[in-house]
PALOTI-935096 format. One record per atom (N, C-alpha, C): x negated, y, z; residue in three letters. Coordinates in steps of 0.1 Angstrom, whole numbers, plus 5000, padded with zeros to 4 digits. Each point is the difference from the previous one (the first is absolute). Layout:
<sites>
XYZALA...
</sites>
This chain:
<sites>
324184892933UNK499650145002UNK498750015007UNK499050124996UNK498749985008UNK500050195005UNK499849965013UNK499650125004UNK498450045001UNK499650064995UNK498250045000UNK499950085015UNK498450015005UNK500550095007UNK497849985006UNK499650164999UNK498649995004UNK500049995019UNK498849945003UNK499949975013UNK498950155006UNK500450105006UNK499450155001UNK499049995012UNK500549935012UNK499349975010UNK500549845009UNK499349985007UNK500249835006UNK499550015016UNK500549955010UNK499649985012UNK500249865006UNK499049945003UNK499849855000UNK500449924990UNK499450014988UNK500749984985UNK501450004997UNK500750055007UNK501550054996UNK500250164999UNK500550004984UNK500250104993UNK500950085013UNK499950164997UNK500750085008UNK500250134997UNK499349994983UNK500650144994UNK499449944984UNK501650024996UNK499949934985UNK500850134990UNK500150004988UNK500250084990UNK500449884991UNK501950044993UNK500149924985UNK499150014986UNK499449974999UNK499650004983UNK500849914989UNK499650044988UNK500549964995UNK499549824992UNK501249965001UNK500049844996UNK499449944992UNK500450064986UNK499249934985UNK499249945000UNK498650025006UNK499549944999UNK499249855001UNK501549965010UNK500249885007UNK501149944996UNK500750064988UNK501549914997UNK499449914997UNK499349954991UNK499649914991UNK499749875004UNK498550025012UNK499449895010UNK501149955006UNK501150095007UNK500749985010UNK500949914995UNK500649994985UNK501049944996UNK499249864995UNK498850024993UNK499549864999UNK499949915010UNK499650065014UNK499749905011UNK501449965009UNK501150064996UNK501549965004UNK500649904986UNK499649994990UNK500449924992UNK498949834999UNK499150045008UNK499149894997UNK499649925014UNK500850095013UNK500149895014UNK502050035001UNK500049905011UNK501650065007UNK499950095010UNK499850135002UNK500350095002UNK501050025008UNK499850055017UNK501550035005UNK500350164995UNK501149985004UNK501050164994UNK498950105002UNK499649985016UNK499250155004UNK499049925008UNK498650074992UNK498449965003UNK499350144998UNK498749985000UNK499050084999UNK498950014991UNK499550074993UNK498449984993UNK499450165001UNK498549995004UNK499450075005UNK499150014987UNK499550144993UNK499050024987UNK499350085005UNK498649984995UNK498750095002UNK499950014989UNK499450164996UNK499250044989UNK498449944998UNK499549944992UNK498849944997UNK499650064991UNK499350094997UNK499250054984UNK501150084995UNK501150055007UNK500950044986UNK501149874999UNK500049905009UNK500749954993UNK501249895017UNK501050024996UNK500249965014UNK500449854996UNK499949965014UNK500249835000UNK500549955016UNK500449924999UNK500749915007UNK499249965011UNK500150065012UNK498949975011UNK500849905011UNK501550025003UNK500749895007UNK501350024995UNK500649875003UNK501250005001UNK500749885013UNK500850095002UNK500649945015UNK501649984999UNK500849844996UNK501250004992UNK501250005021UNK499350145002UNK501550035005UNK499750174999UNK500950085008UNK500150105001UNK498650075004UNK499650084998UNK499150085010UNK499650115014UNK499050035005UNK500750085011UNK500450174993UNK499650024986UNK500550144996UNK501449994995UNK500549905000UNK501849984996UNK500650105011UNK499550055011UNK501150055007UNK499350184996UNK499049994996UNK499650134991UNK500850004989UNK500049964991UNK500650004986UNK501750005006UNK500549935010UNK501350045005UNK500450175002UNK498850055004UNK500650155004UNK499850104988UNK499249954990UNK500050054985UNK501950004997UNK500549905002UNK501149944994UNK500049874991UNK498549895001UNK500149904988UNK500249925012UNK501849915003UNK500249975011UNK499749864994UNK498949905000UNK499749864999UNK500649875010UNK500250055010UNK500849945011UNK501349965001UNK500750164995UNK501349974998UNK500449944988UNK498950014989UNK500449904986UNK499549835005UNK499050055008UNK499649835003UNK501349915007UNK500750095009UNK501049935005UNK501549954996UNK500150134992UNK501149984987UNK499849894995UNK498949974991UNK500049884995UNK500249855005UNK499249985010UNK500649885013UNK501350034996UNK500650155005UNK501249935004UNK501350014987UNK499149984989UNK500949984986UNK500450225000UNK500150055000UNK500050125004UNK499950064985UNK500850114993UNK499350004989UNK498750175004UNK499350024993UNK498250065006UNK500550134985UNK500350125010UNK500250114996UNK498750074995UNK499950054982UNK498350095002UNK500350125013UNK500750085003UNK500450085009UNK498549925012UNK500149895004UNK499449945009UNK498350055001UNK499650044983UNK498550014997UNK499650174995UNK501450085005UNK499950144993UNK498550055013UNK499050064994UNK498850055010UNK500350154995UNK500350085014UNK500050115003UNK499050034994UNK500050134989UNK499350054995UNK499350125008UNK501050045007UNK499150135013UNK499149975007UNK499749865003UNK499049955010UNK498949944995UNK499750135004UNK497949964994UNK499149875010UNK500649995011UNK499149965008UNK500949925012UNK499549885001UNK500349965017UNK499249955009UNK500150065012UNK499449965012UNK500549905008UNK499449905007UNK500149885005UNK499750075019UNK500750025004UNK499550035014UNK500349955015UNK499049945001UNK499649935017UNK499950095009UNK500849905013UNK500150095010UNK498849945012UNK499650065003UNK499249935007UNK499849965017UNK500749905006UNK500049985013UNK499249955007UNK500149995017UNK499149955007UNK500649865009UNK499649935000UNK500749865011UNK498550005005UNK501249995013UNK499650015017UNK499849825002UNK
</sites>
């Protein structure tokens, strides 16, 4: 399952207001580069648009820090990631993305130490 999802704003390079888009245009890459390394359950790949054309700028074979974004969509990757460890059978229910939620915010609180 691939959850898409644009990066809207970033504060110290960590995303903090993302939007789902849609996926298509990444089934393809995404399925060739899981058929062609070993691949854990749940990783990451990052695409930039170049000319019109997007491409493959990283990939990082564990989770990422927007999984706990894509968690509050409803694409729960965590809880499939863990299911599987534990033989578990991985409900699509797990990957349904709230269609009402245009938008998530990432929000820091910000403290002082004395």
């Amino acid at each position: 399952k691939i959850f898409a999802r644009k990066r809207i704003a970033t504060k110290a390079g960590v995303c903090v207001k993302t939007e789902p888009v849609d996926s298509s245009p990444f089934l393809a890459p995404v399925r060739e580069i899981v058929h062609s390394l070993d691949c854990p359950v749940a990783f990451n790949m990052q695409f930039l648009r170049d000319n019109g054309i997007w491409k493959l700028y990283d990939c990082n074979l564990r989770p990422g820090a927007g999984t706990a974004m894509a968690t509050a969509i409803g694409f729960q990757l965590t809880r499939a990631m863990l299911g599987t460890v534990l033989g578990d059978k991985i409900s699509d229910d797990f990957f349904h993305i709230n269609p009402n939620v245009r938008k998530v915010l990432r929000v820091y609180r910000e403290i002082t130490v004395s």
